[in-house]
C-alpha positions as CSV (number, residue, x, y, z in Angstrom):
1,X,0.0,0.0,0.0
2,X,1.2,3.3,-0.7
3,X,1.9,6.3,1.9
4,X,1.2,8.7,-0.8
5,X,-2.8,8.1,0.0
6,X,-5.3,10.9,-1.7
7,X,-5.5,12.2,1.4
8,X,-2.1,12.5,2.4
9,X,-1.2,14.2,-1.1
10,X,-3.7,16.4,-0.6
11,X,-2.4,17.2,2.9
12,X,1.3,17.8,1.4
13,X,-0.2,19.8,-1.8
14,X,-1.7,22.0,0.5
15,X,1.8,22.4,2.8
16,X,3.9,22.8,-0.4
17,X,1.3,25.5,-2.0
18,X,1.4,27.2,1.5
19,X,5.4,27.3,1.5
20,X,6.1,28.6,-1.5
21,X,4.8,32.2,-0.8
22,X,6.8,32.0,2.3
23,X,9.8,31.1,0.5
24,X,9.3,34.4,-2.0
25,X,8.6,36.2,0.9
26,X,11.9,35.6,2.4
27,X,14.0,35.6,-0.8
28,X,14.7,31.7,-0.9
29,X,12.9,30.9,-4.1
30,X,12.4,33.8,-7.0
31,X,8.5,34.6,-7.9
32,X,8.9,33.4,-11.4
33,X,10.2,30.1,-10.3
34,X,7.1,29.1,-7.8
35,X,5.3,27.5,-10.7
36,X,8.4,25.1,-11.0
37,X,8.2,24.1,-7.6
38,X,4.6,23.4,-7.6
39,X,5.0,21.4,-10.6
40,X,8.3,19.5,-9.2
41,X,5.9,18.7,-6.2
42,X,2.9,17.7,-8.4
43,X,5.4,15.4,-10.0
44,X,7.0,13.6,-7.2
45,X,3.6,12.8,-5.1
46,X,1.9,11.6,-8.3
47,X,4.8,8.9,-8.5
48,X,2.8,6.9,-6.3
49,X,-0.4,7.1,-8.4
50,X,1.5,6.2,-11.5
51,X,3.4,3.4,-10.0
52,X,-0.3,1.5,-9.7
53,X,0.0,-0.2,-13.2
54,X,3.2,-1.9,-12.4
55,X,1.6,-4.5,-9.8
56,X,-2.2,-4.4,-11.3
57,X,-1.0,-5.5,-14.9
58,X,-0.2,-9.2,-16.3
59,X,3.2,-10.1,-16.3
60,X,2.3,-11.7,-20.0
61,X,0.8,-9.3,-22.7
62,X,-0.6,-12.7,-24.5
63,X,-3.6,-12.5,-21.7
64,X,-6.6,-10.4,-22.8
65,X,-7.8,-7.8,-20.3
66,X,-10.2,-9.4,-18.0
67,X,-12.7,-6.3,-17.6
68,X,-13.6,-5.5,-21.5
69,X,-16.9,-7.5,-22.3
């Protein structure tokens, strides 16, 4: 199971978008470089969504999906 749950991203999403203004505020990040940030951030905590498929797919690509009709 993943730590990364929906509600612990959210939790972090809201830290990170909190601390960045900070960080302008007191010079440690340049205001045209927030959006980077929030992107680097949206980047690494989605790792754990995307690395779903690798345990919920066949190991063999011969099997046909199970949940098409």
């Amino acid at each position: 199971m993943s730590t990364f749950t929906p509600a612990v991203r959210k939790w972090i999403y809201g830290i990170v978008a909190a601390g960045i203004p900070i960080l302008v505020l007191f010079g440690t990040v340049a205001a045209e470089d927030t959006q980077v940030w929030l992107n680097f951030a949206a980047a690494v905590l989605g790792l754990g969504a995307a690395g779903l498929a690798l345990p919920n797919t066949p190991a063999s690509t011969d099997e046909p999906p199970t949940h098409l009709p």
